[in-house]
N, C-alpha and C positions, 0 to 999 in steps of 0.2 A: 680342793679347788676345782676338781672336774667337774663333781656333782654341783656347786655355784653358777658354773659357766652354760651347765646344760638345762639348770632348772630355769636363770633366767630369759634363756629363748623361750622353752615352755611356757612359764608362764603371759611373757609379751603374746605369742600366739594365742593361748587361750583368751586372751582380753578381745586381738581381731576378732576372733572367729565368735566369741558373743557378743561385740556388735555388731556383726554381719546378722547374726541371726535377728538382733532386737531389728534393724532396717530393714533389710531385704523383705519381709514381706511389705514393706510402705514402698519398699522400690521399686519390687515386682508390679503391686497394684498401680501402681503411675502407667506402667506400660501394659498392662491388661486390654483385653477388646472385649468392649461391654455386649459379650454374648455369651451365652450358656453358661455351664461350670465355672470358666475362667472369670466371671466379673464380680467385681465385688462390690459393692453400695447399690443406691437407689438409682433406678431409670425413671425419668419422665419426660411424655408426649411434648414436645413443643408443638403441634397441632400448626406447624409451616415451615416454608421451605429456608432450611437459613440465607444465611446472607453472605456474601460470596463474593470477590473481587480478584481479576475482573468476572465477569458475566458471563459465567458458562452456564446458566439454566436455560433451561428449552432449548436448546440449538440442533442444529445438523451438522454435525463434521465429519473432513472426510477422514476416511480408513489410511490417510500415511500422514497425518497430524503430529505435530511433537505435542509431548505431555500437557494437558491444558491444567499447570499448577495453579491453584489457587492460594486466598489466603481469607479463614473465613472471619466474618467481621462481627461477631457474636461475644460478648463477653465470658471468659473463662479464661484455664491454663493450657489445658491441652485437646488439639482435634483429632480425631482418627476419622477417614474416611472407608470404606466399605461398599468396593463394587459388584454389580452383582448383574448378572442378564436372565439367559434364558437356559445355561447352566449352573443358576445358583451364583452363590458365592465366588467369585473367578480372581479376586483380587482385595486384598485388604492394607491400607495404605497409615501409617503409626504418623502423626502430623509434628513437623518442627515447630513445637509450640503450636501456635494458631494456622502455619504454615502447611499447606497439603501437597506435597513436589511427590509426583510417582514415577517410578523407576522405569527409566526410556524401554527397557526390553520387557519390562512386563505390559507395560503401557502400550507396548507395539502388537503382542501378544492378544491382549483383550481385543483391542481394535479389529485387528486381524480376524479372530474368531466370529466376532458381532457385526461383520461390514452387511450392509442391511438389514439394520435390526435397531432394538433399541437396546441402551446398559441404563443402570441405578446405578445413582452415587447417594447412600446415605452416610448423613457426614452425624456423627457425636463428640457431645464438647465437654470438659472434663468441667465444671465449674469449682471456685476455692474451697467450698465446702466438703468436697470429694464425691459429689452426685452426678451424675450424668445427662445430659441432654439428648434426645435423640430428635432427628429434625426430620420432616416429611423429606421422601426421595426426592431425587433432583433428574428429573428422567431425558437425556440426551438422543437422539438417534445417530447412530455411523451409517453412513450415505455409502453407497456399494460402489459408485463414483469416487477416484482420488482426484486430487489435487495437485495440479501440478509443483513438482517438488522445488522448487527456486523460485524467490519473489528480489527484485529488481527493484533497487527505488534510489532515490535523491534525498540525502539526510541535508538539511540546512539548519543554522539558527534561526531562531526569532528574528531578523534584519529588519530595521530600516531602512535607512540608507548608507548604512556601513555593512559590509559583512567579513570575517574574518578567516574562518573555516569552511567547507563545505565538501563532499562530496557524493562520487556513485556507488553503492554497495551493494552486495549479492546476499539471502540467507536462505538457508535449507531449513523449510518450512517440516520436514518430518524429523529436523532436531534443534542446535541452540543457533550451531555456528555462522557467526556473522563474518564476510572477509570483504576488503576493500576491492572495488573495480578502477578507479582512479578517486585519489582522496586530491585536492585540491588543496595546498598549505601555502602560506606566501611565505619566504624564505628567499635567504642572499642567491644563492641555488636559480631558482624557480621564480620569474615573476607572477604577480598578484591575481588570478583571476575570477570571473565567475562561471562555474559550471551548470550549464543548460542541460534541457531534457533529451532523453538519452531515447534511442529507438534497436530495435531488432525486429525481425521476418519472421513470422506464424511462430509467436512464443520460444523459437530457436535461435541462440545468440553466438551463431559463425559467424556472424555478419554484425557486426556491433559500431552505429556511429552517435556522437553527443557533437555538440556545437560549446564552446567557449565566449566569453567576452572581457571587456575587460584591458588589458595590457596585449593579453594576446587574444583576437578573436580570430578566429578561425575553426574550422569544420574538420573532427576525428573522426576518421574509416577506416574498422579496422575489418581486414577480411584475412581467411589464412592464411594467404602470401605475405603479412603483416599491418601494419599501422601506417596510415599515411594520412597526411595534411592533405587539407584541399582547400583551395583558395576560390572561392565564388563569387566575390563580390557582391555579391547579394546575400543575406544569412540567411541559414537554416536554422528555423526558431522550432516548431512543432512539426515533425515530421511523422509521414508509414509507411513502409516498404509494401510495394506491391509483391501479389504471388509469387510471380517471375523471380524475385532477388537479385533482380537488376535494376527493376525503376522505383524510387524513389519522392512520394509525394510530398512537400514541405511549403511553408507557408515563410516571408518574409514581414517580420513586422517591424514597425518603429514604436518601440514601451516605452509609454511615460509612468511614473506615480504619481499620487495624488496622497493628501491625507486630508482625514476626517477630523474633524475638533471634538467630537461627542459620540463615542458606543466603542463595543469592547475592541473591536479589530478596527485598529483606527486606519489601516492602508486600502489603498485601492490601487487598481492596475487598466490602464486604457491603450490603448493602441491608436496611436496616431496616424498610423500607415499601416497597411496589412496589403498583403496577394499570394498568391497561390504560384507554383511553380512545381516542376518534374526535375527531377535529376537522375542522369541514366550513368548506372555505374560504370558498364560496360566499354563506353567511348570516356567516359571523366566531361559531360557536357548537362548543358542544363537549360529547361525553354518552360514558356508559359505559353497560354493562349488569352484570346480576347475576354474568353468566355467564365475564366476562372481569376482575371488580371482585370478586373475593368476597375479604370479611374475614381469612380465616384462610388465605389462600394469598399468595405473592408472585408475581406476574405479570410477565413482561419482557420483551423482544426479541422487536417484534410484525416480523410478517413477510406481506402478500400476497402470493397465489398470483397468474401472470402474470393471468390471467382475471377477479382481482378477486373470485371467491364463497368463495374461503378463508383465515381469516387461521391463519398459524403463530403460535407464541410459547410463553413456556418458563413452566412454575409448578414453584413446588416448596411445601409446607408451610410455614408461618411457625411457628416452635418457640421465641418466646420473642419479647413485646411491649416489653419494653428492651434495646435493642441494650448496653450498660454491665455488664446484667449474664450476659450471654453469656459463656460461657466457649471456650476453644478446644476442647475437646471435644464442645461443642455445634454448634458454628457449623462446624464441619466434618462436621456429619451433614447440612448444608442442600444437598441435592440437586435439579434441577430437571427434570422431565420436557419430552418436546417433544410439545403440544398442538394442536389444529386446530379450528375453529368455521367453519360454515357461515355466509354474510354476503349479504345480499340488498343489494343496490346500489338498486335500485328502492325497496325501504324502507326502509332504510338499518337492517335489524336483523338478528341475530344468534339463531343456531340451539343446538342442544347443544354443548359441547365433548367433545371425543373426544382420549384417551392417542394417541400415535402411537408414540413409543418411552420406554417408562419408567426412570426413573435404577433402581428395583428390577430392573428386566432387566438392566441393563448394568453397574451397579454405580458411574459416574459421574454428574456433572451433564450435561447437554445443554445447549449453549447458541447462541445467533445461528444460529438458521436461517436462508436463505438460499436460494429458490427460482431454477433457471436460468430465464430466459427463456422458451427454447421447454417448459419445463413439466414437461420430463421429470424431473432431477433436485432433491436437496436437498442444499445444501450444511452443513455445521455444525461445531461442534465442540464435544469432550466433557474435561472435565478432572476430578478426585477431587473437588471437591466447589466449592461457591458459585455467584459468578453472574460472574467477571472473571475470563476466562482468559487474558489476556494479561501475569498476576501469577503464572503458574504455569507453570511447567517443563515441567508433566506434560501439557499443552494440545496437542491434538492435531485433525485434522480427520479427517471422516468426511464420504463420500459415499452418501444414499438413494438406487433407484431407488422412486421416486414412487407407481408403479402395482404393485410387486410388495410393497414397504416393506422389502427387501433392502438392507442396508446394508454398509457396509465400511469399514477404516481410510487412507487413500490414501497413497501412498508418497513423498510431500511433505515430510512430519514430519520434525523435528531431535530432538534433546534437549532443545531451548528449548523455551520455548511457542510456537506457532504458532494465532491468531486473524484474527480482524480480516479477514474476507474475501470478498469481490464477484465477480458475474458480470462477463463481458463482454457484449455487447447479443446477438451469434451463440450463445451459450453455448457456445464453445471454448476459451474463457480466463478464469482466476480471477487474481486479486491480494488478498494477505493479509500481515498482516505477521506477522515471523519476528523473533525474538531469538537464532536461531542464530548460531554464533561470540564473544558478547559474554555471554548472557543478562540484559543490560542495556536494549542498544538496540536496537528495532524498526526493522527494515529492509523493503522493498515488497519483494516476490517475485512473480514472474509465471509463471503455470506451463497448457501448453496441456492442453487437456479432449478427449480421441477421443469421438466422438458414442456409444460403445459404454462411455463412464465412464470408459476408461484413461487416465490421469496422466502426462504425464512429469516429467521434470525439473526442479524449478522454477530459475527464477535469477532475482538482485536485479537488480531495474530499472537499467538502467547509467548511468552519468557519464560527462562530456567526460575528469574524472582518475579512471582507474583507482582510484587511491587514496584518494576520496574518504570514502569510508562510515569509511577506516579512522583519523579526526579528525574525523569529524563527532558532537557532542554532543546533539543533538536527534532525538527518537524519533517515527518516524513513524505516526501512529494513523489508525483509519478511513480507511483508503484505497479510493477511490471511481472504478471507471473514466466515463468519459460519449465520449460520440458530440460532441459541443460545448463549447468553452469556458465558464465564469461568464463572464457581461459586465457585470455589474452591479460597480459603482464603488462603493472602497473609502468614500471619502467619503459615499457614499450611505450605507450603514451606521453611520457615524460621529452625520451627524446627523439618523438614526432612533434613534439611541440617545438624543440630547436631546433628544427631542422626545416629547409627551406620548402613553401608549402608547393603543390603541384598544379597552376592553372587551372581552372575549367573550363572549358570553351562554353560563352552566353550564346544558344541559338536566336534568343529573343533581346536584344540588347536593346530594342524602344519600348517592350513592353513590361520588361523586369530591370530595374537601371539599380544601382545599389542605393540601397534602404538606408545606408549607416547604421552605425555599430549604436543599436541601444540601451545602454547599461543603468536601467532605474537604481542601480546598486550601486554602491563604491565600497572599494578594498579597504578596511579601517587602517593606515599605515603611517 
């Protein structure tokens, strides 16, 4: 009976261990890397560069980047990729299926080693047969410039005129993690609202304020002493903190919508009332002048210069005091110039305004100026007419330089609209958002700045899955790079909102009188 009991383990063993043997070299070969010794079948030249989603060939990225996983779009079973620079081989990456995700510490590694330089990514695809692909390199340069590590933005749905969800969130652009800065839900809890574009001071977010509408409209400022309401009577729609971190530039608008009967993005956004205004955090007050406030113009998208003595922002004529009865042939003569006014900080007033580039010169609107940091450039962009370009197609960017007023259309652009877009703190890097591919959904693009204004490449901020962007339903707005995380708590926010707000005192109460609450949106409820 022993000899029974022992022979038949033995033998059950013996059966594994010769099928291990008959497989294992077929299993082996699956995960082989089709170079030297170790490869087994035929190699051949694909004579081009595979194909790749998203779009990481040619670009400039910087040195604290998360993983730029792909997913390559070639037919076969399995990819391996294979990095390589200027010593050799530095990194070799075994693909999940068709999928190429590389390991955050190695991937930080290579980076690290090659910042100003360029790396190879040759990518090989297993096809059914068991032969190999090899595909020309894929050759990237790492910019010796990072990037500032936190991008800041406004997740939305798709809305019409309902919206359900929305809010502001933070991610760390050198890994995956995405966390909320205030998420907006409507709940028994929590009345219904919409959350506005959110602002901070020279990419440094101690100082963090957004604007609400909605059920509760009202103005969040939060500084380290905490969260607090402000009450202005007049809203704060697009705002910039001046140098100081005390004043405050913001624009008052009254938004209507419109819709289109015919093409892909059927909304549009007009402004029936716009002005310019200051709000000094220091006292809790707030003034305009003649200069940036006049009656018969629309004023918007205030902008300082790094230095603090000049504000940008955009006017265009006001051609009609009811918005209802505009017609489309009106409302698309609404063109906006991009303007400049001297500003004393010391006395906190305001010089001439002066045209800088006129929508009569160019023939479009100008909109969101955007001065780089070290001063030299301006960033912007121009679209056929109004004040929302990220509702049009035609929405393009344009880079000034500053001191000659030389400008240009940058080689960024899609066929989408492309807006929405910030410095880095170095001014080497911009991020804006893009409706290329979809012209639905906005997506972050990141695209590096040559000190001499040359553009590269831009590409979408990556994900842990390759495939993300390509099922993700929420559009990304106002994207904001910073030097530092928000740390201020969600919950703080919450219960500043029910909590009684704080006065501002109007220095200017005939020339900034309240705009009303304009909510082209409503709460699906």
């Amino acid at each position: 009976m022993r000899t029974r009991r022992v022979a038949i383990p033995l033998c059950a063993l013996s059966a594994v261990l010769l099928l291990l043997l008959v497989l294992l070299p077929r299993i082996a070969d699956s995960f082989r890397i089709p170079t030297g010794r170790f490869f087994r079948g035929t190699v051949r030249a694909a004579d081009r560069q595979p194909r790749i989603h998203p779009d990481y060939a040619g670009i400039t990225i910087p040195p604290n980047i998360a993983p730029l996983n792909f997913a390559v779009r070639e037919t076969g079973v399995r990819a391996i990729c294979r990095v390589s620079g200027e010593k050799g081989t530095v990194l070799t990456v075994r693909g999940r299926g068709m999928s190429v995700l590389f390991p955050p510490r190695q991937w930080k590694r290579v980076l690290s080693e090659h910042r100003g330089s360029e790396i190879s990514l040759e990518v090989f695809v297993r096809t059914r047969d068991g032969s190999w692909l090899r595909f020309s390199p894929v050759v990237n340069v790492v910019a010796a410039e990072e990037i500032d590590p936190y991008l800041i933005y406004r997740l939305i749905p798709p809305i019409y005129n309902t919206w359900f969800q929305m809010g502001i969130y933070q991610r760390n652009l050198e890994g995956f993690r995405e966390t909320p800065i205030y998420a907006a839900r409507p709940s028994v809890r929590m009345k219904g609202i919409c959350v506005n574009c959110h602002s901070f001071p020279a990419r440094g977010p101690s100082l963090f304020l957004f604007h609400t509408r909605g059920d509760i409209s009202t103005t969040l400022l939060a500084t380290p002493k905490g969260v607090s309401r402000v009450d202005m009577g007049s809203k704060m729609v697009y705002v910039c903190w001046h140098p100081d971190r005390k004043t405050v530039a913001f624009s008052t608008n009254r938004v209507r919508q419109v819709f289109h009967t015919a093409r892909t993005e059927v909304r549009d956004v007009i402004d029936e009332n716009s002005d310019l205004g200051v709000y000094f955090a220091d006292t809790n007050s707030f003034a305009t002048d003649t200069a940036i406030a006049r009656p018969e113009r629309l004023e918007t998208y205030p902008c300082w210069s790094p230095d603090g003595t000049t504000l940008y922002y955009c006017s265009a004529p006001k051609l009609l005091d009811d918005i209802n009865a505009m017609e489309t042939d009106i409302y698309r003569k609404v063109r906006y110039d991009l303007m400049k006014i001297p500003f004393d900080p010391d006395t906190r007033s305001f010089g001439k305004p002066e045209v800088v580039l006129s929508a009569q010169e160019t023939g479009l609107s100008i909109l969101q100026p955007r001065v780089s940091p070290d001063g030299k450039y301006l960033l912007f962009c121009m679209c056929p007419y109004g004040c929302f370009p990220i509702y049009q197609p035609e929405s393009d960017l344009y880079l000034m330089e500053r001191s000659s007023g030389r400008y240009w259309k940058l080689p960024v652009n899609s066929d989408e609209s492309d807006a929405w877009h910030c410095w880095s703190s170095n001014s080497r890097w911009i991020v804006f958002s893009s409706k290329r591919g979809t012209g639905l959904f906005a997506r972050p693009y990141l695209c590096h700045i040559g000190a001499d204004g040359t553009a590269g490449k831009p590409f979408v901020v990556p994900q842990r899955n390759p495939a993300f962007y390509d099922s993700y339903l929420f559009t990304y707005n106002v994207p904001e790079l910073s030097s530092a995380p928000v740390r201020f708590r969600e919950t703080s926010f919450n219960l500043s909102l029910e909590s009684p707000p704080q006065k501002a005192r109007n220095l200017s109460p005939d020339l900034l009188p309240d705009a009303g609450d304009s909510l082209p949106w409503r709460n699906a409820r």
